[in-house]
N, CA, C and O atoms as CSV, one atom per row, in Angstrom:
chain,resi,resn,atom,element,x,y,z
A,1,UNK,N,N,19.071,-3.250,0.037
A,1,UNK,CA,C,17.763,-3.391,0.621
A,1,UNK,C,C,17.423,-2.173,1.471
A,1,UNK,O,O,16.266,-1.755,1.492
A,2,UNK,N,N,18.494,-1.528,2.247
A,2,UNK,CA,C,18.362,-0.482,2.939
A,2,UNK,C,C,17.737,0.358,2.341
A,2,UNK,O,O,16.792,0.915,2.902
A,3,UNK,N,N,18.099,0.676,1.034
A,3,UNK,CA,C,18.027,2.632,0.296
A,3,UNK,C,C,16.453,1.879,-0.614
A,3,UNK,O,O,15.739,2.823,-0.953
A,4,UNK,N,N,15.923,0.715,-0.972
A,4,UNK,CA,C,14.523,0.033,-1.277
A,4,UNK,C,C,13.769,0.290,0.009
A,4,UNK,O,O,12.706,0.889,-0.152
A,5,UNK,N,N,14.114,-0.058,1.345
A,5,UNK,CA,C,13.129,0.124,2.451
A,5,UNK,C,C,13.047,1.371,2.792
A,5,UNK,O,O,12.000,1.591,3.401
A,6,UNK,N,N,14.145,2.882,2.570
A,6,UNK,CA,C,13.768,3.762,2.651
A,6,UNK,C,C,13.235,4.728,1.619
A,6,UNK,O,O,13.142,5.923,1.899
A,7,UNK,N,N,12.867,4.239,0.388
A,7,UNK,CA,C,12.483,4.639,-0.710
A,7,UNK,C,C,11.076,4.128,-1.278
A,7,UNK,O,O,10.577,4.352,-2.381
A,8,UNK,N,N,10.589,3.390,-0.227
A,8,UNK,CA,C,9.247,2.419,-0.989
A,8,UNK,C,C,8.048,3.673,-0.646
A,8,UNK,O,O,8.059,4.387,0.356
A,9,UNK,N,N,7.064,3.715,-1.731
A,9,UNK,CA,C,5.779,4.396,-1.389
A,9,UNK,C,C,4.724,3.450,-1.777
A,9,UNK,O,O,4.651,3.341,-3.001
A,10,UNK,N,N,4.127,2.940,-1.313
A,10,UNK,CA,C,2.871,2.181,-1.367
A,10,UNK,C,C,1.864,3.098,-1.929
A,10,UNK,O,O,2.104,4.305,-1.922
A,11,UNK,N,N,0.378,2.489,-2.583
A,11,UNK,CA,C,-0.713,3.500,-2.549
A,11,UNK,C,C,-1.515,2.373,-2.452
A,11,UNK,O,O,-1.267,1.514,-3.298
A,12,UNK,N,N,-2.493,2.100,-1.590
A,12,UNK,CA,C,-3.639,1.468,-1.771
A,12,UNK,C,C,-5.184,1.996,-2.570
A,12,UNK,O,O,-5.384,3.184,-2.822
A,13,UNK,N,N,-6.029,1.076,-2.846
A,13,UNK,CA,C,-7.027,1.705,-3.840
A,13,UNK,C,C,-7.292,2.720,-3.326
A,13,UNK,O,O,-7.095,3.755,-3.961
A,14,UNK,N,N,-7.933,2.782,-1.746
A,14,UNK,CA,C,-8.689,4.070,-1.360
A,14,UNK,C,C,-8.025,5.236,-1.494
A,14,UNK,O,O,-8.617,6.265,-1.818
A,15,UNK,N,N,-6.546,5.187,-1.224
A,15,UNK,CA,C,-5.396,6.177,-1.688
A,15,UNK,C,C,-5.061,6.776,-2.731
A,15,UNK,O,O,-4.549,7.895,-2.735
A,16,UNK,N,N,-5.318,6.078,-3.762
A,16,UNK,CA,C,-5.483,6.217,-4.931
A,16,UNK,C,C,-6.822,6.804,-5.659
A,16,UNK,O,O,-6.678,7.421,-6.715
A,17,UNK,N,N,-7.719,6.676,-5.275
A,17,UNK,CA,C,-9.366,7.259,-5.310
A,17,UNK,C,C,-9.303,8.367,-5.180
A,17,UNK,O,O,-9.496,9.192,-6.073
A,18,UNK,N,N,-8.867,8.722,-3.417
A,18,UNK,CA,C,-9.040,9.527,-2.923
A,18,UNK,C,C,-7.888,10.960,-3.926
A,18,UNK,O,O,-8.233,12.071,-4.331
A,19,UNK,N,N,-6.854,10.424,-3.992
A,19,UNK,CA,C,-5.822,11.181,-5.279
A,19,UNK,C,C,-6.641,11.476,-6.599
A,19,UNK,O,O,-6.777,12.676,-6.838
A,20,UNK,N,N,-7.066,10.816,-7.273
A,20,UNK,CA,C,-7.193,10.896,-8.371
A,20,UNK,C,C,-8.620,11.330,-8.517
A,20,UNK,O,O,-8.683,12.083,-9.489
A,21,UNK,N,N,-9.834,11.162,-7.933
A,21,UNK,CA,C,-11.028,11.327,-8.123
A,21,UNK,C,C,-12.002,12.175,-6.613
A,21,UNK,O,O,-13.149,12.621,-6.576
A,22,UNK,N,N,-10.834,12.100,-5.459
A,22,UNK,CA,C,-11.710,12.936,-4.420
A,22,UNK,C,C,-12.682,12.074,-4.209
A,22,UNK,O,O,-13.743,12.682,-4.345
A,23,UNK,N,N,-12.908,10.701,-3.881
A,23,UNK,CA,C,-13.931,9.840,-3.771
A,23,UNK,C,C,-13.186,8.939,-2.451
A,23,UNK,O,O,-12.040,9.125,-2.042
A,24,UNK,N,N,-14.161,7.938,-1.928
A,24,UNK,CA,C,-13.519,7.055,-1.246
A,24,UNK,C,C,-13.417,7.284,-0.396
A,24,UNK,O,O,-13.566,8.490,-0.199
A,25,UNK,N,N,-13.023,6.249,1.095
A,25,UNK,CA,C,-13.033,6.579,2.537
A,25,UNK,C,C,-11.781,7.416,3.101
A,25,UNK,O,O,-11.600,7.790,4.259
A,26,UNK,N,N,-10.918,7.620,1.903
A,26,UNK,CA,C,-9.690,8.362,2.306
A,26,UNK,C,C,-9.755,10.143,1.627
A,26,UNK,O,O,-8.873,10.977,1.418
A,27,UNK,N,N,-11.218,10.146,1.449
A,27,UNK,CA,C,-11.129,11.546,0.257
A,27,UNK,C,C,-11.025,12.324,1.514
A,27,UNK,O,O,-10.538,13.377,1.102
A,28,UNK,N,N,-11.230,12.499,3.199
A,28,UNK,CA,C,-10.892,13.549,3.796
A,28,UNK,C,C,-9.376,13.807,4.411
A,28,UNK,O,O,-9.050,14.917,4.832
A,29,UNK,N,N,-8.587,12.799,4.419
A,29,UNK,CA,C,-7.363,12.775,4.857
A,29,UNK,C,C,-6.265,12.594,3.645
A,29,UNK,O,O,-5.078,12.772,3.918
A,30,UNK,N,N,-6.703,12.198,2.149
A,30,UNK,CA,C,-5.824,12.044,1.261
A,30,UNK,C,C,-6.318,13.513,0.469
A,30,UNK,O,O,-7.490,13.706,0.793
A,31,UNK,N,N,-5.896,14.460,-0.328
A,31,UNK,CA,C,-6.227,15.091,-1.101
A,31,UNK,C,C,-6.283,14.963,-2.690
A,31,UNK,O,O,-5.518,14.487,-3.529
A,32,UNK,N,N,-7.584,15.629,-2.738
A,32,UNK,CA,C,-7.100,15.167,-4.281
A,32,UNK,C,C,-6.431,16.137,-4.890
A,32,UNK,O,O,-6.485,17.342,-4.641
A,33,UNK,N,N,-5.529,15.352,-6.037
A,33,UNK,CA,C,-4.388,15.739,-6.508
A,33,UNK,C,C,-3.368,15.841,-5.780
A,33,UNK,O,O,-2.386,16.418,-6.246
A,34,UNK,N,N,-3.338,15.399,-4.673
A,34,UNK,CA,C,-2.076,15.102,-3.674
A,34,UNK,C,C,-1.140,14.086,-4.036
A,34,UNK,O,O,-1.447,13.098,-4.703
A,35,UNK,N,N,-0.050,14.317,-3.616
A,35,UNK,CA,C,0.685,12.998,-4.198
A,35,UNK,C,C,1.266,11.634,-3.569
A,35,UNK,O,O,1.820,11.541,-2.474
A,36,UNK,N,N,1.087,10.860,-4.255
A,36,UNK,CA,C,1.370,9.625,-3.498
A,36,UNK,C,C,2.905,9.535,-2.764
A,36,UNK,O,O,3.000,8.620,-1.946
A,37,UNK,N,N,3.969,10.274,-2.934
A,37,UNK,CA,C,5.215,10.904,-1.860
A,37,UNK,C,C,5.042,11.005,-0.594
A,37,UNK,O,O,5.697,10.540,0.339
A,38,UNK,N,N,3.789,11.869,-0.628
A,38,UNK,CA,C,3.773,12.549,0.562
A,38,UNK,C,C,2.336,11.442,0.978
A,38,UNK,O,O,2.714,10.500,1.675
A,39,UNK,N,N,1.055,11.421,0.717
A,39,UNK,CA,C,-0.231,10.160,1.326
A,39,UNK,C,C,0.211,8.838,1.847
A,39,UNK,O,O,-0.201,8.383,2.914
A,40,UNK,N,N,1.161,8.160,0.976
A,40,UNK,CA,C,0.855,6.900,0.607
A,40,UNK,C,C,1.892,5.986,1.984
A,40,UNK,O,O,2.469,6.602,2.879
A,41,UNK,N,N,1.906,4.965,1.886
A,41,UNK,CA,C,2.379,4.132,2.636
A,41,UNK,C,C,3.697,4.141,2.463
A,41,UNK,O,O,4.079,3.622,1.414
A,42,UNK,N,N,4.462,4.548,3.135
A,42,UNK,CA,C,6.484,4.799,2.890
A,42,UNK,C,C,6.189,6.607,2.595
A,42,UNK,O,O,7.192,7.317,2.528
A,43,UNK,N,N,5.021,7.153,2.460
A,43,UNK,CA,C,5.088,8.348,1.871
A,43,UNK,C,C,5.708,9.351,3.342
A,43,UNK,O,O,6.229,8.664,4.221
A,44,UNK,N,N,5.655,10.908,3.598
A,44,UNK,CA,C,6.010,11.623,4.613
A,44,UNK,C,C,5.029,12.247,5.602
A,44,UNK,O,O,5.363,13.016,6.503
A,45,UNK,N,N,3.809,11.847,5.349
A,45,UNK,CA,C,2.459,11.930,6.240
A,45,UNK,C,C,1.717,11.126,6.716
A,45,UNK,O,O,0.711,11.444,7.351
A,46,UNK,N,N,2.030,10.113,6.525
A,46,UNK,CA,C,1.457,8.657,6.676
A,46,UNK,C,C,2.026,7.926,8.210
A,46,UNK,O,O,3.080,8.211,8.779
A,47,UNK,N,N,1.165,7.085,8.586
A,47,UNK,CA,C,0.890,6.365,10.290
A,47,UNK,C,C,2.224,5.324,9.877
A,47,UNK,O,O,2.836,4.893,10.854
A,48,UNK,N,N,2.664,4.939,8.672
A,48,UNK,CA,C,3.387,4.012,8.718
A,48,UNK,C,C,4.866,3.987,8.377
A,48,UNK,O,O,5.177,4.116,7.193
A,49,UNK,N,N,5.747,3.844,9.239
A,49,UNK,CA,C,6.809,3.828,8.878
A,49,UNK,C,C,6.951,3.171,6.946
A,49,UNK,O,O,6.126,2.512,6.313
A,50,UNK,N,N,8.474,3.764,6.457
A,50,UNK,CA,C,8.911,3.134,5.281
A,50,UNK,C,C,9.305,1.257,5.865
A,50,UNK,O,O,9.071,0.333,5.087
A,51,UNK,N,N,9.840,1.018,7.145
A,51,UNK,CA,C,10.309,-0.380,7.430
A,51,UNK,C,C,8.873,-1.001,8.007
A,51,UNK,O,O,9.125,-2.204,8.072
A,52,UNK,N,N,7.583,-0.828,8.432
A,52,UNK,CA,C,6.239,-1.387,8.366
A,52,UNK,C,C,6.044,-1.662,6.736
A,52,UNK,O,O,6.144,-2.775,6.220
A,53,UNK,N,N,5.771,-0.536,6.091
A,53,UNK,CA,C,5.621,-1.266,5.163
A,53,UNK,C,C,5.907,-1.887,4.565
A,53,UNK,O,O,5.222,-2.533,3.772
A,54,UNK,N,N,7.169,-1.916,4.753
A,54,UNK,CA,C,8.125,-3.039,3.660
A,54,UNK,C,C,7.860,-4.538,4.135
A,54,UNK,O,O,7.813,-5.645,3.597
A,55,UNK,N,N,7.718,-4.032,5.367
A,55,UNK,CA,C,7.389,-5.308,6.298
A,55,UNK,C,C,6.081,-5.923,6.079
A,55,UNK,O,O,5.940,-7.121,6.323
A,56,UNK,N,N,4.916,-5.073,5.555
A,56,UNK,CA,C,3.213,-5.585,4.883
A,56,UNK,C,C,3.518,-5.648,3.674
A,56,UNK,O,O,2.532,-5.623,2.936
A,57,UNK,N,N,4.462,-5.718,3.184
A,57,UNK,CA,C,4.811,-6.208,1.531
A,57,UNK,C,C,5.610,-7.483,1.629
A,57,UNK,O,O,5.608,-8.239,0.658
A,58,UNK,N,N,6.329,-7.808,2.769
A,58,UNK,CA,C,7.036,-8.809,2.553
A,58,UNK,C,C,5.971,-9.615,2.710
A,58,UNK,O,O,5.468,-10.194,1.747
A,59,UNK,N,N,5.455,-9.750,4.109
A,59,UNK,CA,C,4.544,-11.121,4.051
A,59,UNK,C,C,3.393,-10.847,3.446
A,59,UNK,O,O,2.438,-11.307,4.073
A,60,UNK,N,N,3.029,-10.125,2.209
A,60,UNK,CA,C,1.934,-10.130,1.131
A,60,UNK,C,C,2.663,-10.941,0.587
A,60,UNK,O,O,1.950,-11.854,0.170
A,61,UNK,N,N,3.997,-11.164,0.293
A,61,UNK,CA,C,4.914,-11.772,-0.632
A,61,UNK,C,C,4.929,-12.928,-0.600
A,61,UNK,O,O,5.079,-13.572,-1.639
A,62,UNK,N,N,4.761,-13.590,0.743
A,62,UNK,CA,C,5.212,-14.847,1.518
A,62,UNK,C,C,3.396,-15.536,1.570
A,62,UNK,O,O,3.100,-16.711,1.788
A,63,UNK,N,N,2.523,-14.502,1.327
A,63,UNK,CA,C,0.959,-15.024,1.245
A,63,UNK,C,C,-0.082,-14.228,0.909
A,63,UNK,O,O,-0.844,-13.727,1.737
A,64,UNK,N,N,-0.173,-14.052,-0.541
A,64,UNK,CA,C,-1.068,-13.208,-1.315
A,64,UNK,C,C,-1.961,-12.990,-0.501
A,64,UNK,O,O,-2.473,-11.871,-0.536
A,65,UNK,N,N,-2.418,-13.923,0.445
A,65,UNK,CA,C,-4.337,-13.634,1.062
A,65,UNK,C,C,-3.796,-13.302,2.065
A,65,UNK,O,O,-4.837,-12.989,2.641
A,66,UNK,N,N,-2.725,-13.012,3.083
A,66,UNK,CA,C,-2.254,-12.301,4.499
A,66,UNK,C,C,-3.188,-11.055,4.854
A,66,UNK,O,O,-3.409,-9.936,4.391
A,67,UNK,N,N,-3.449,-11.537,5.504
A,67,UNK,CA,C,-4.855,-9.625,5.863
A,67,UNK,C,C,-3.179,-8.981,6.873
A,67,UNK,O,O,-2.510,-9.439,7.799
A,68,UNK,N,N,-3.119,-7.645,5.949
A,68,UNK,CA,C,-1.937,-6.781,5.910
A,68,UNK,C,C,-2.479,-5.733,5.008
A,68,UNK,O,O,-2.924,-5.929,3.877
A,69,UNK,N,N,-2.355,-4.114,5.898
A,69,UNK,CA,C,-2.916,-3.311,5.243
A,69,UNK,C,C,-2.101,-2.009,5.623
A,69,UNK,O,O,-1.288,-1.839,6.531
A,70,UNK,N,N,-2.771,-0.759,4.223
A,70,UNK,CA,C,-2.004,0.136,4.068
A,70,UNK,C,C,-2.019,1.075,5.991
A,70,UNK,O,O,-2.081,0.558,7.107
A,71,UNK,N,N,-1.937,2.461,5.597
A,71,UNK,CA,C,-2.044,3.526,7.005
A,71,UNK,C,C,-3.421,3.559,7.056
A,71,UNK,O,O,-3.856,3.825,8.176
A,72,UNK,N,N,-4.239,3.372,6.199
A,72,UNK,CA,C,-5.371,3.812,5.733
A,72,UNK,C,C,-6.623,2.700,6.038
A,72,UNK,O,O,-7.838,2.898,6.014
A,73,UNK,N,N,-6.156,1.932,6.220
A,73,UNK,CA,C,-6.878,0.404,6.477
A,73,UNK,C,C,-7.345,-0.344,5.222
A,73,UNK,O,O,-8.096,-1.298,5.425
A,74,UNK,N,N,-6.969,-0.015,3.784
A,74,UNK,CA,C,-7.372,-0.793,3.100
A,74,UNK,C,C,-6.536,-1.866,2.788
A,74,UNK,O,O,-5.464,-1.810,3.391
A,75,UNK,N,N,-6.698,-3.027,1.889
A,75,UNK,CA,C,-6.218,-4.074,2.308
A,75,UNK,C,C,-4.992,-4.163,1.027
A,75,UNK,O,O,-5.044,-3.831,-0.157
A,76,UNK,N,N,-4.138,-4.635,1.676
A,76,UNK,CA,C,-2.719,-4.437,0.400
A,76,UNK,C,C,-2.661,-4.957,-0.680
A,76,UNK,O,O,-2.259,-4.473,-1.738
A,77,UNK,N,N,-3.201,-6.328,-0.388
A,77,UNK,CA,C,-3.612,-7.312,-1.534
A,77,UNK,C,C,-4.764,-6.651,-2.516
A,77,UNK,O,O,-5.013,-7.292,-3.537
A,78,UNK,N,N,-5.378,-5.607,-2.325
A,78,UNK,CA,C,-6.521,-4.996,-3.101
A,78,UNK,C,C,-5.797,-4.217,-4.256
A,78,UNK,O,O,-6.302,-4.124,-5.374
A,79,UNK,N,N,-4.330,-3.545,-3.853
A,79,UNK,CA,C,-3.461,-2.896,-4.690
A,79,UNK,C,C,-3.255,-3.477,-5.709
A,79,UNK,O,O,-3.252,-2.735,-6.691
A,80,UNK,N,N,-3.025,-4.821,-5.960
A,80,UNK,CA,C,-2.776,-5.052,-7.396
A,80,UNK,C,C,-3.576,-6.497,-7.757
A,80,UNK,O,O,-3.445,-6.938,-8.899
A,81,UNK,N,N,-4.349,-7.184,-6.844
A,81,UNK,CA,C,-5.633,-7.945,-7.348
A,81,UNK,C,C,-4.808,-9.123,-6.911
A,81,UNK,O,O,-5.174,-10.102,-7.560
A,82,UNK,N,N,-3.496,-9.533,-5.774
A,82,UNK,CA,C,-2.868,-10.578,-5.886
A,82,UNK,C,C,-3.181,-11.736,-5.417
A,82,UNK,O,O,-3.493,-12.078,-4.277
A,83,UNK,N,N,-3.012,-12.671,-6.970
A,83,UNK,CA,C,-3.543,-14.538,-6.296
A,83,UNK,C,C,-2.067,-15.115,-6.028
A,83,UNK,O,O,-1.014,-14.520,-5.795
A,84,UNK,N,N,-2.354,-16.450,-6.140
A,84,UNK,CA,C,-1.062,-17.392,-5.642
A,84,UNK,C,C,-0.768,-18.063,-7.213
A,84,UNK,O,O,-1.706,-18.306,-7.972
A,85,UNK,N,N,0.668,-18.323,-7.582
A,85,UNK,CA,C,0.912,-19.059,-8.904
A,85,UNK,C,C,0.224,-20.492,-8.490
A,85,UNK,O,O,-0.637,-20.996,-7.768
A,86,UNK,N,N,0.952,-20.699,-9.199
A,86,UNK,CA,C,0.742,-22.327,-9.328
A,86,UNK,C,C,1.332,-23.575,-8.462
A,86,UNK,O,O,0.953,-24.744,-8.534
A,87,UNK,N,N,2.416,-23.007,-7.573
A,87,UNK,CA,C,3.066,-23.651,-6.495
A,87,UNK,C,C,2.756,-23.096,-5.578
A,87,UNK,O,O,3.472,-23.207,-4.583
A,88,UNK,N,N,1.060,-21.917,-5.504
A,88,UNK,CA,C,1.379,-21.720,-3.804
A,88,UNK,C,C,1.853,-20.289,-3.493
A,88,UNK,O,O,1.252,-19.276,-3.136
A,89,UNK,N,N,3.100,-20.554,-3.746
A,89,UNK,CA,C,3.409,-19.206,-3.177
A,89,UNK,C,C,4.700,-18.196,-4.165
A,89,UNK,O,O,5.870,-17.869,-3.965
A,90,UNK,N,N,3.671,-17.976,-5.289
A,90,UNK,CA,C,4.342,-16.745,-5.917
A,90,UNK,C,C,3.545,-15.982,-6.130
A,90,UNK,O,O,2.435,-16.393,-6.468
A,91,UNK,N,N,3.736,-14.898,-6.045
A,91,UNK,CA,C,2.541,-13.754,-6.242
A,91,UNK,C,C,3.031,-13.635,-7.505
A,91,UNK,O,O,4.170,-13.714,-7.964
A,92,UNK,N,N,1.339,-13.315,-8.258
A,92,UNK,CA,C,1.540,-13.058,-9.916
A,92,UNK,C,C,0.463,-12.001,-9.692
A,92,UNK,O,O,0.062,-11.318,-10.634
């Protein structure tokens, strides 16, 4: 779990925008064509530690709708569209 919490890079949408298209509320602090290593959430320029984020991924984990967000302020759950299974609490 150690060498996962110091290895995680997050990208949220605006992070991802801002990378790939120079658009978005992150196009002045993310670059485009920059890489998500160095922008992103666990990345080496970023407000958030690698153990925060692991920590806004766990309880995304524990509750798809948890308002928990990247360095950037967008919302984590926006990263991959996550609902609840069918018991509640599995993220699919």
């Amino acid at each position: 779990m150690g060498l996962a919490a110091n290895g995680m890079v997050t990208c949220t949408l605006a992070e991802l925008q801002a990378i790939d298209l120079g658009t978005g509320p992150d196009h002045s602090t993310v670059p485009t064509g920059g890489s998500g290593l160095q922008y992103c959430d666990g990345g080496t320029l970023i407000s958030l530690t690698p153990a925060q984020a692991l920590g806004n991924l766990i309880n995304l984990e524990l509750d798809p709708h948890a308002s928990v967000y990247g360095s950037d302020g967008s919302s984590l759950a926006a990263i991959w569209g996550l609902d609840a299974g069918p018991n509640g609490n599995t993220v699919i």
